[in-house]
The first five atom37 places (N, CA, C, CB, O) and aatype in JSON, in Angstrom:
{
  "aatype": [20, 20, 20, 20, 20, 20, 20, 20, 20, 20, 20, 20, 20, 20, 20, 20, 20, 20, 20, 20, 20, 20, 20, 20, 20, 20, 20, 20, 20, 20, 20, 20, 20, 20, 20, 20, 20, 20, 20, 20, 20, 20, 20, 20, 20, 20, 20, 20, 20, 20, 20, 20, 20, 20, 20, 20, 20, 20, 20, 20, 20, 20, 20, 20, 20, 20, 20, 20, 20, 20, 20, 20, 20, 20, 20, 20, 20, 20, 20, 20, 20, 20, 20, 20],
  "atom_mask": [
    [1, 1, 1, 1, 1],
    [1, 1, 1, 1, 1],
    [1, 1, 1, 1, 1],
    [1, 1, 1, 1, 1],
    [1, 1, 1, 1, 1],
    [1, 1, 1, 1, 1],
    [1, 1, 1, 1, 1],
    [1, 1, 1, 1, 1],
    [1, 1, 1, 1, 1],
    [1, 1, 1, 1, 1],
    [1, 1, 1, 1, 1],
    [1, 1, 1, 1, 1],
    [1, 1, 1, 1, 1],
    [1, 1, 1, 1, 1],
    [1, 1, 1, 1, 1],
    [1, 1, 1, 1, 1],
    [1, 1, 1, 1, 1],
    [1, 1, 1, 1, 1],
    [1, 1, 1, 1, 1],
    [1, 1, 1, 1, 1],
    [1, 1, 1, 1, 1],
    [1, 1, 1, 1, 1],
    [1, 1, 1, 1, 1],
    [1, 1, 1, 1, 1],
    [1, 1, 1, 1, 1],
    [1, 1, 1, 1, 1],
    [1, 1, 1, 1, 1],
    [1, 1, 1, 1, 1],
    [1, 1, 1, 1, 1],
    [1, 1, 1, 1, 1],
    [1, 1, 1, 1, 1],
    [1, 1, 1, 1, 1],
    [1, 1, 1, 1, 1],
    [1, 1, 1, 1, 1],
    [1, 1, 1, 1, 1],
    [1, 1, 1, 1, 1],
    [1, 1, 1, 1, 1],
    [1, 1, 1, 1, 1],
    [1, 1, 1, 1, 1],
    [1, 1, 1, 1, 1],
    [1, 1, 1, 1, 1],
    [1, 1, 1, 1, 1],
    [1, 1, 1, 1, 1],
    [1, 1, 1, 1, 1],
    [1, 1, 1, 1, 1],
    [1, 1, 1, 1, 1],
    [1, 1, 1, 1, 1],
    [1, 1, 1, 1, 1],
    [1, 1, 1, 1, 1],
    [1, 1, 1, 1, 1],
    [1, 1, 1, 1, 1],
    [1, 1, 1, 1, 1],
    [1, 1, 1, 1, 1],
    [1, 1, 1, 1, 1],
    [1, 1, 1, 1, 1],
    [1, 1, 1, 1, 1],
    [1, 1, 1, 1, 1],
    [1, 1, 1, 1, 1],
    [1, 1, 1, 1, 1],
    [1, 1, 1, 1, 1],
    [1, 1, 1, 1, 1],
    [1, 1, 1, 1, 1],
    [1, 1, 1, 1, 1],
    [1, 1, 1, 1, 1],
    [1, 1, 1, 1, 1],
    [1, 1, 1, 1, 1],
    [1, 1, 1, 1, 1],
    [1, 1, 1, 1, 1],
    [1, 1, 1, 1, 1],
    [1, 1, 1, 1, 1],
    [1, 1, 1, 1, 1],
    [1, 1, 1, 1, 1],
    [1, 1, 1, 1, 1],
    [1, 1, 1, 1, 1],
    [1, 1, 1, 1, 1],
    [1, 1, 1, 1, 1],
    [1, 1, 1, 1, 1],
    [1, 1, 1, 1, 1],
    [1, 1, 1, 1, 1],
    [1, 1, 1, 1, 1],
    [1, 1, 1, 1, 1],
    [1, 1, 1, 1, 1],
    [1, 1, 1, 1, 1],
    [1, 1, 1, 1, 1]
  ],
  "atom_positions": [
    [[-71.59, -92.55, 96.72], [-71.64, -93.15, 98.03], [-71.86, -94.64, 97.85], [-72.76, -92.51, 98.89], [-72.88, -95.1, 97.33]],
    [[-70.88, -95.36, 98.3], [-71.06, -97.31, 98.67], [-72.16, -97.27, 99.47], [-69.64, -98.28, 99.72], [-72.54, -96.55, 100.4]],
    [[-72.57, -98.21, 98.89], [-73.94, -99.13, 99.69], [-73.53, -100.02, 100.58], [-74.89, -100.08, 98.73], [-72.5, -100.64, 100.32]],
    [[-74.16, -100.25, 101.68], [-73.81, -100.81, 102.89], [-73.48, -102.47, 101.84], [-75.29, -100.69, 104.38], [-73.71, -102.25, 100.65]],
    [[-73.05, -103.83, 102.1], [-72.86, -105.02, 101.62], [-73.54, -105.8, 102.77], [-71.37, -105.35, 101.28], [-73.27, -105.82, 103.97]],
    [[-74.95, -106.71, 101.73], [-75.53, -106.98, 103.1], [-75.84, -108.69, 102.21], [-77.2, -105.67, 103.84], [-76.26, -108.85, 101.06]],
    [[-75.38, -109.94, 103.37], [-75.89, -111.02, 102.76], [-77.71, -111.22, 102.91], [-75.03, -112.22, 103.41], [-78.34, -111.13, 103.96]],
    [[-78.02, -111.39, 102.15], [-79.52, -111.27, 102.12], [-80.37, -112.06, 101.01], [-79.83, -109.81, 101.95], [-80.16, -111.82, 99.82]],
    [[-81.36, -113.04, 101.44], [-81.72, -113.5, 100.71], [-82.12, -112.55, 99.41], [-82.45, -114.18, 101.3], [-82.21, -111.34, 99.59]],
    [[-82.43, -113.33, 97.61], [-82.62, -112.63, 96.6], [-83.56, -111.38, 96.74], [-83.02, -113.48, 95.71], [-83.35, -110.22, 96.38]],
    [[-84.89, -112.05, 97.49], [-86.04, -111.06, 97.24], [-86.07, -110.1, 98.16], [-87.36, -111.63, 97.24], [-86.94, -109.25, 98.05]],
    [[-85.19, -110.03, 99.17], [-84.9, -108.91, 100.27], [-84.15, -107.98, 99.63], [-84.13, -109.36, 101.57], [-84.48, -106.84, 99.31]],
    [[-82.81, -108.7, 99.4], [-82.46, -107.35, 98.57], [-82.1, -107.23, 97.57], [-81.75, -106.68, 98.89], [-80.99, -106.8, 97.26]],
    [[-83.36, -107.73, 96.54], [-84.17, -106.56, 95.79], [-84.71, -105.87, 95.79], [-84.63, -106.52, 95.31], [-84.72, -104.95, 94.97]],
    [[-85.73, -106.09, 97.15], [-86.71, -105.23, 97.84], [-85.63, -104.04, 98.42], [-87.66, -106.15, 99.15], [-86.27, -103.0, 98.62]],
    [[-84.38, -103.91, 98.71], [-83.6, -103.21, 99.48], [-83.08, -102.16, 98.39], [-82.53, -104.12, 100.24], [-82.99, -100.93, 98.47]],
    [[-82.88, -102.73, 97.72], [-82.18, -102.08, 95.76], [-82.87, -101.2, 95.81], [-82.43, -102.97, 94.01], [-82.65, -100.05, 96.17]],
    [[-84.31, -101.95, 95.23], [-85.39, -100.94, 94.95], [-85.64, -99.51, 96.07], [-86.74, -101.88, 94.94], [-86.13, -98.47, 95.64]],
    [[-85.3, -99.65, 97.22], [-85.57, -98.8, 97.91], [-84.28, -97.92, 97.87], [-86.05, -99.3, 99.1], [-84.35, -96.7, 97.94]],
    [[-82.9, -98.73, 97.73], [-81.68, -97.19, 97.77], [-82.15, -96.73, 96.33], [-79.44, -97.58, 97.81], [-82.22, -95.5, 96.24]],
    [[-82.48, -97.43, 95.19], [-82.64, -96.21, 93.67], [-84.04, -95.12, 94.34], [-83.4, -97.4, 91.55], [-83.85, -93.93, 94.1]],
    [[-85.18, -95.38, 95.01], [-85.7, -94.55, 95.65], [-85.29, -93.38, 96.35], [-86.11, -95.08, 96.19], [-85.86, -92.29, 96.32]],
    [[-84.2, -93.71, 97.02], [-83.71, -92.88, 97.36], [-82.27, -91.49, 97.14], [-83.84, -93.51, 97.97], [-81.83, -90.45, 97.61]],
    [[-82.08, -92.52, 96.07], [-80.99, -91.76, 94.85], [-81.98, -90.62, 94.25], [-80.39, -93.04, 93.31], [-81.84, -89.44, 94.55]],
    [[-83.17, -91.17, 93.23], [-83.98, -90.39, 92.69], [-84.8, -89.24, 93.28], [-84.61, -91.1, 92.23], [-85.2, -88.16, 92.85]],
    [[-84.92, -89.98, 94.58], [-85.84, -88.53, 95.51], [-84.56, -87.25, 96.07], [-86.84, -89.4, 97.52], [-84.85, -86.11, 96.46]],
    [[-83.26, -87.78, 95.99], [-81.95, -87.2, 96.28], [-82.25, -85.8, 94.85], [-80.31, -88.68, 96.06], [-82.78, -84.7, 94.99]],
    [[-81.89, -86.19, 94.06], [-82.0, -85.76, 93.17], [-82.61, -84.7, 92.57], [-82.13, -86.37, 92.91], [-82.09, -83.68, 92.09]],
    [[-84.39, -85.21, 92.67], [-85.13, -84.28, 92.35], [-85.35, -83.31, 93.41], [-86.18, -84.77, 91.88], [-85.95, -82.3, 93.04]],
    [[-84.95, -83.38, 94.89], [-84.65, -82.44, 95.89], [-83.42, -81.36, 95.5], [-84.32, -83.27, 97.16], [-83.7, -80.16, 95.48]],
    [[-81.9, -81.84, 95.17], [-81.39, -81.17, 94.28], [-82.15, -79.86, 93.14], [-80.93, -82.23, 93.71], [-81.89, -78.66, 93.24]],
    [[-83.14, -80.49, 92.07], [-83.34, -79.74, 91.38], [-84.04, -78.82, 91.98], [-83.7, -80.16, 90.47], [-83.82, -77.61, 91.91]],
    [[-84.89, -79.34, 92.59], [-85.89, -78.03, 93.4], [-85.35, -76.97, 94.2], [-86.87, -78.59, 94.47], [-85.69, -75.79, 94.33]],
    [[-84.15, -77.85, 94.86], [-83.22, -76.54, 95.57], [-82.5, -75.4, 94.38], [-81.69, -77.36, 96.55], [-81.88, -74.4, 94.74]],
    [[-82.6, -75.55, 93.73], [-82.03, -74.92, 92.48], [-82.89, -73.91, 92.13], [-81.85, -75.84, 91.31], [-82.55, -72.77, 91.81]],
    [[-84.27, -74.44, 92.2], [-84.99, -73.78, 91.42], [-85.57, -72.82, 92.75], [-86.02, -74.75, 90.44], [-85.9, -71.65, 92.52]],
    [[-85.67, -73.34, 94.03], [-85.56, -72.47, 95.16], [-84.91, -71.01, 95.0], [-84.82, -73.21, 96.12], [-85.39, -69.89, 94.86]],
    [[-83.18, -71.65, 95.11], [-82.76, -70.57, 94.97], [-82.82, -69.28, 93.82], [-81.87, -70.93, 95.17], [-82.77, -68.06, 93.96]],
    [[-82.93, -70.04, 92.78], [-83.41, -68.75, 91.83], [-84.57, -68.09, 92.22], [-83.72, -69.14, 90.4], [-84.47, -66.88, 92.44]],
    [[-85.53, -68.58, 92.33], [-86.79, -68.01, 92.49], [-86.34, -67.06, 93.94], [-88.15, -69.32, 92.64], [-87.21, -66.19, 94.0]],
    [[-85.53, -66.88, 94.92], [-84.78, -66.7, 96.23], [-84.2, -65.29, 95.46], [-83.51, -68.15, 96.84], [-84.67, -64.15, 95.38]],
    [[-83.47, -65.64, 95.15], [-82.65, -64.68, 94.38], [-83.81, -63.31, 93.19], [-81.5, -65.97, 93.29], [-83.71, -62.1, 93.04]],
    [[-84.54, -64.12, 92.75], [-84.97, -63.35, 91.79], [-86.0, -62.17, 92.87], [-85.8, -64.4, 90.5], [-86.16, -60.97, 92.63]],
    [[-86.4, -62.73, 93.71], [-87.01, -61.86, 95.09], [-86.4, -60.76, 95.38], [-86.95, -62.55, 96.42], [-86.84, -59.61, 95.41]],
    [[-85.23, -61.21, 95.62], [-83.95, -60.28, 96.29], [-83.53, -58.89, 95.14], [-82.28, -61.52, 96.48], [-83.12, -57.77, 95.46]],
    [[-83.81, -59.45, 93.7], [-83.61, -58.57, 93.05], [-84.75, -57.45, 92.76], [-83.15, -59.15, 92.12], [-84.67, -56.27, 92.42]],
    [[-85.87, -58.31, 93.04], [-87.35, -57.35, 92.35], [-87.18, -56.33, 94.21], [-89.73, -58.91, 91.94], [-87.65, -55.19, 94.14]],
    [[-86.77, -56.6, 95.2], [-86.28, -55.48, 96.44], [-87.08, -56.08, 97.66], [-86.8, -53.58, 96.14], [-87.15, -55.4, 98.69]],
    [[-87.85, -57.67, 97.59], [-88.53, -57.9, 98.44], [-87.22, -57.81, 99.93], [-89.38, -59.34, 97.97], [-86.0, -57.83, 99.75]],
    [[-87.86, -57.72, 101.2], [-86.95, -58.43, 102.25], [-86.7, -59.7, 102.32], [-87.31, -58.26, 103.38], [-87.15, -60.6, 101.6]],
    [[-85.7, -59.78, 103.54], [-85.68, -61.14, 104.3], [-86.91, -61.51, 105.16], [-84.48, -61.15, 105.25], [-87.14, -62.63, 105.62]],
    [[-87.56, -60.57, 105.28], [-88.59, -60.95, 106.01], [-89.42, -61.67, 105.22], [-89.21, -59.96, 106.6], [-89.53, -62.89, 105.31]],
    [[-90.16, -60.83, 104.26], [-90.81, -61.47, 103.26], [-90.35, -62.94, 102.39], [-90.91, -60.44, 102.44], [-91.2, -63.78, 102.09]],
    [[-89.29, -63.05, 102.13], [-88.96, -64.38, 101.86], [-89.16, -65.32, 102.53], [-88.0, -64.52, 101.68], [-89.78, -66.35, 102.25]],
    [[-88.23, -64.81, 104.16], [-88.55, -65.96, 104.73], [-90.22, -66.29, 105.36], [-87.52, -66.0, 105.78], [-90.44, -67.29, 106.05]],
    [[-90.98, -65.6, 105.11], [-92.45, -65.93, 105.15], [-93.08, -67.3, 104.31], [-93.13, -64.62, 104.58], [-93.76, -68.28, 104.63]],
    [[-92.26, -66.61, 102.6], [-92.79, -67.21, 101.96], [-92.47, -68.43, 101.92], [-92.82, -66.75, 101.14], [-93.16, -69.2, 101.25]],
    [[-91.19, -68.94, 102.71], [-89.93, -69.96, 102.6], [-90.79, -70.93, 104.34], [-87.66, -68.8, 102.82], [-90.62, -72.12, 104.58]],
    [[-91.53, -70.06, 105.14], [-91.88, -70.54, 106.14], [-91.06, -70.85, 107.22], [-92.41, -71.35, 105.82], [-91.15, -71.77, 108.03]],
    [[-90.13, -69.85, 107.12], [-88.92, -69.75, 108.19], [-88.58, -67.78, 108.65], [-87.2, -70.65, 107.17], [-89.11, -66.7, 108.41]],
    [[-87.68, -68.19, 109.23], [-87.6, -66.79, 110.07], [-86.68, -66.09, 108.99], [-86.83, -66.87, 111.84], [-85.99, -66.78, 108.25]],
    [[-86.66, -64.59, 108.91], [-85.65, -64.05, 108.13], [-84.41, -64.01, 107.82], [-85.66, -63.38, 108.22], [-83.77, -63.7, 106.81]],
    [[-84.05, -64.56, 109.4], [-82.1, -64.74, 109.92], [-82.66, -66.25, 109.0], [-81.25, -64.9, 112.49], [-82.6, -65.75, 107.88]],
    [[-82.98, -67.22, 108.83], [-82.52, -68.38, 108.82], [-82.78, -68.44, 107.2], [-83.2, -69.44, 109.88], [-82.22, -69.35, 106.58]],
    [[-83.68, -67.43, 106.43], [-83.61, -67.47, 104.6], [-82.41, -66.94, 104.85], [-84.77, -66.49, 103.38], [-81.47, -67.71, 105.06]],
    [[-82.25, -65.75, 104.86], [-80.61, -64.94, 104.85], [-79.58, -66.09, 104.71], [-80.15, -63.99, 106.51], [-78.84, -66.39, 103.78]],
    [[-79.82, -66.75, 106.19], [-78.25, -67.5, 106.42], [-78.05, -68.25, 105.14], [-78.14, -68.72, 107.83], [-77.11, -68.03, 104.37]],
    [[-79.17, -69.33, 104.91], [-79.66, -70.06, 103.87], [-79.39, -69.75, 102.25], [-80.97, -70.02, 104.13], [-79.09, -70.45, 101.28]],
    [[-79.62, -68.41, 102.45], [-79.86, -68.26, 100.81], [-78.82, -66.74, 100.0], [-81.94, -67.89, 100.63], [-78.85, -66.21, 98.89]],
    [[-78.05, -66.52, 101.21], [-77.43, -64.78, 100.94], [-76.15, -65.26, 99.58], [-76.32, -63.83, 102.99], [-75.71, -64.23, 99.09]],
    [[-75.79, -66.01, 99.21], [-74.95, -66.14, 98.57], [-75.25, -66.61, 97.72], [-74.21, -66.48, 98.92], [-76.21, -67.38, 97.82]],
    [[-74.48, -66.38, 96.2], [-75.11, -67.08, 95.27], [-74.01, -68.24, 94.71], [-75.66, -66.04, 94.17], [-72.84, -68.37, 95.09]],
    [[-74.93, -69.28, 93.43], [-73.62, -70.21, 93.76], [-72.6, -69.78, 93.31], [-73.58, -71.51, 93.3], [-71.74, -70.65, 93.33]],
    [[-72.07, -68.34, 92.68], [-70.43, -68.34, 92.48], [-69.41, -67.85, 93.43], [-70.11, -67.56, 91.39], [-68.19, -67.86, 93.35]],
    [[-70.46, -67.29, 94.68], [-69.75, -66.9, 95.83], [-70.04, -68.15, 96.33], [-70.16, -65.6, 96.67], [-71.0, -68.89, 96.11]],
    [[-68.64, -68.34, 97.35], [-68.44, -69.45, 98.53], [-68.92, -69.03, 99.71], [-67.03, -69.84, 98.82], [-68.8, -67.88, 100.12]],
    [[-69.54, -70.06, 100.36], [-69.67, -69.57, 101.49], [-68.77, -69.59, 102.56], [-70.55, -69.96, 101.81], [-68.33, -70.72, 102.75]],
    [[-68.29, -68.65, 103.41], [-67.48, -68.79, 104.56], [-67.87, -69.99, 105.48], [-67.55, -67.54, 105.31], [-68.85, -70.66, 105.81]],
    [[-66.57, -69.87, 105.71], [-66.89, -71.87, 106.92], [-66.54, -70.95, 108.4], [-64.89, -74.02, 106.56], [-66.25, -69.75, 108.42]],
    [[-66.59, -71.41, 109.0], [-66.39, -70.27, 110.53], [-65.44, -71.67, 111.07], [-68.4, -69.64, 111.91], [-65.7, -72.88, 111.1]],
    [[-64.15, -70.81, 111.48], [-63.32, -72.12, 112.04], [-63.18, -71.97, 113.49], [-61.76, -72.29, 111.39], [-62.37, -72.61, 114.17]],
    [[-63.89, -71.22, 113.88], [-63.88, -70.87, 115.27], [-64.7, -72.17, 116.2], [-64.68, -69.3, 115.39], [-65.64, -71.92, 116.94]],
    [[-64.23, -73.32, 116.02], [-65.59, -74.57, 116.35], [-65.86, -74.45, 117.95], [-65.05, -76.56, 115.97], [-64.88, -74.19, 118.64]],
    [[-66.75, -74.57, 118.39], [-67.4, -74.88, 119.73], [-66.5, -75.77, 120.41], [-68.84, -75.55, 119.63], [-66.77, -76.2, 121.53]]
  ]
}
């Protein structure tokens, strides 16, 4: 993703830099955690817990772990082309 092009004095944006690599890196390690989400998601699903129980543990409703988490990454998920 391009970064917006902004004329700006030196120490602004550096101060601005510093804050998009902030936000690259927090990108990122959100990435890994979703990863490690879903395994730990998955590994649930296998030991026979529910959707209920996940989504407890996930702090969401059961429909919304399900929707969230029913596929794994070598299945695709369906896109619904039916748009509003």
């Amino acid at each position: 993703m391009s970064r917006p092009r902004m004329d700006l004095p030196e120490d602004l944006a550096s101060h601005i830099g510093t804050l998009w690599a902030n936000i690259d890196e927090t990108k990122a390690t959100l990435e890994v955690y979703e990863l490690q989400l879903k395994a730990a998601v998955k590994k649930a699903q296998m030991l026979g817990c529910s959707w209920r129980a996940i989504g407890e543990a996930l702090g969401v409703s059961a429909q919304a772990a399900h929707e969230h988490y029913r596929y794994n990454d070598t299945q695709p998920r369906l896109v619904d082309t039916m748009a509003d």
